[in-house]
C-alpha positions, 0 to 999 in steps of 0.5 A, spaced: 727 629 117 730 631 110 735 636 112 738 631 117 742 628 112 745 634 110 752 631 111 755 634 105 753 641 104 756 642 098 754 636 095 747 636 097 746 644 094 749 642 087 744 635 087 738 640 090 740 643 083 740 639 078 734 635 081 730 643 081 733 644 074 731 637 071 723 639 075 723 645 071 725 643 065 721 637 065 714 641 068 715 647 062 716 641 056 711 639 059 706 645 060 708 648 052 706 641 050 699 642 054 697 648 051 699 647 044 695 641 044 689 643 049 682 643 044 680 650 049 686 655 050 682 660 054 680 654 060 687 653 060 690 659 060 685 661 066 686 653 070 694 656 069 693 663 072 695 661 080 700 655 077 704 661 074 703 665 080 705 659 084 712 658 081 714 666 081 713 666 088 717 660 089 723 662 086 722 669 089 723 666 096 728 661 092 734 664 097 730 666 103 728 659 103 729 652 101 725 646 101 727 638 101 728 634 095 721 630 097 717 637 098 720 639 091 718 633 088 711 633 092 710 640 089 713 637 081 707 632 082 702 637 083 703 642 078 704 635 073 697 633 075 694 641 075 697 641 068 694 635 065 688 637 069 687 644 065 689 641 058 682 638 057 679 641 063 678 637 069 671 635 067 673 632 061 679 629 063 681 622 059 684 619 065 678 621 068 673 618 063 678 612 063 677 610 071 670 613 069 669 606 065 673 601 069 669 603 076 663 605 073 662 611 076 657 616 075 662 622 073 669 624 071 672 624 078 679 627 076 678 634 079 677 630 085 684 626 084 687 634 083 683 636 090 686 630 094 693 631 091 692 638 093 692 636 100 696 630 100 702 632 096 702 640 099 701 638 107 708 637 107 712 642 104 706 646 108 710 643 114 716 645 112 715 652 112 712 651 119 716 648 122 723 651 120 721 658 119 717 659 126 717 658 134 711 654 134 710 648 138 711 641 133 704 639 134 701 646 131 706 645 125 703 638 124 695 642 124 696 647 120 697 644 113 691 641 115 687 647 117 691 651 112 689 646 106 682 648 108 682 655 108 686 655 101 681 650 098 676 655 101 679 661 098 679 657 092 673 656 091 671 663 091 676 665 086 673 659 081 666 663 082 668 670 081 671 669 075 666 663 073 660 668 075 664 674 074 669 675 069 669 670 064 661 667 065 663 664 057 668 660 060 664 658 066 662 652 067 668 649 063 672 652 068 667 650 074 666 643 072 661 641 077 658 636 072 651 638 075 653 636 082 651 642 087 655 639 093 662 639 088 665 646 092 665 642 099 666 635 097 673 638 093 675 642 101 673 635 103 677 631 099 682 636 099 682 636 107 683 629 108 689 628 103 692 633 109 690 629 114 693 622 111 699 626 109 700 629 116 697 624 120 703 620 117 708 624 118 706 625 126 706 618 127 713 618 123 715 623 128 713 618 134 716 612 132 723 615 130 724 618 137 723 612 141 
């Protein structure tokens, strides 16, 4: 595991800083720049709602507790994918459109990318916390980020509605994205799930093989 490398304490906290601090400076250039140049600045202040929420609440429980260099980097990835998501809204993402093209799909896909990120980059630090931070059993620590992943995506989908249907109904279906699929709610948990369970998945048979 990550903090099995730990042989330098000193060390490794000031390489843990400068990695955040570079994560930081890198993700708030690069927020300023989105919402400068977003064409719909109402949808990117609500898609960037839960990102502030997120990163007041990890630098709340900074001290209290640290993460690995490679869950910092999974959740620096994911907030680099959020954000470039909420510049254009998800549904009209050039990227998106880009692999829309290439592989001749029938719909801009990059809110699902950002679903399985979701799972996939998020599981792990999700772990972590289990992990470190409780008594439980290991094979609990390695299921929760899935179900966890599952629960959350759920919840989300019920923030998006209320505040779609709700709040700001002018907004709504740009916040949404649906792009008239009826079934995008449960196909984004899923998707999401299974970028969990790959993640965990890996991370299990990891476990196995290095204590053999």
């Amino acid at each position: 595991m990550p903090y099995s490398f730990a042989l330098d304490p000193e060390r490794t906290h000031f390489r843990k800083n400068l990695l955040l601090i570079v994560y930081v400076l890198v993700f708030l250039g690069y927020w300023a720049y989105t919402g400068f140049n977003t064409p719909d600045l109402k949808n990117w202040w609500l898609e960037n709602t839960l990102t502030f929420s997120a990163i007041i609440l990890l630098a709340a429980f900074y001290r209290h507790f640290q993460f690995s260099d490679f869950s910092y980097t999974c959740m620096f990835l994911f907030l680099m994918l959020h954000v470039y998501g909420s510049q254009y809204t998800y549904s009209e993402n050039p990227f998106g459109y880009w692999v829309k093209d290439e592989l001749g799909l029938a719909r801009n896909h990059y809110d699902r990318l950002v679903h399985f990120g979701f799972g996939f980059l998020l599981a792990y630090p999700m772990y972590e916390v289990f992990r470190h931070l409780t008594k439980m059993r290991p094979l609990f620590a390695f299921l929760l980020p899935i179900e966890l992943t599952i629960s959350m995506g759920a919840f989300y989908e019920l923030i998006e509605w209320a505040v779609a249907d709700v709040f700001f109904p002018a907004q709504g279906m740009a916040y949404l994205g649906t792009q008239g699929d009826v079934w995008d709610a449960q196909k984004d948990i899923a998707i999401a799930m299974l970028g969990a369970a790959i993640t965990m998945g890996s991370v299990f048979l990891g476990s196995r093989f290095s204590t053999k």
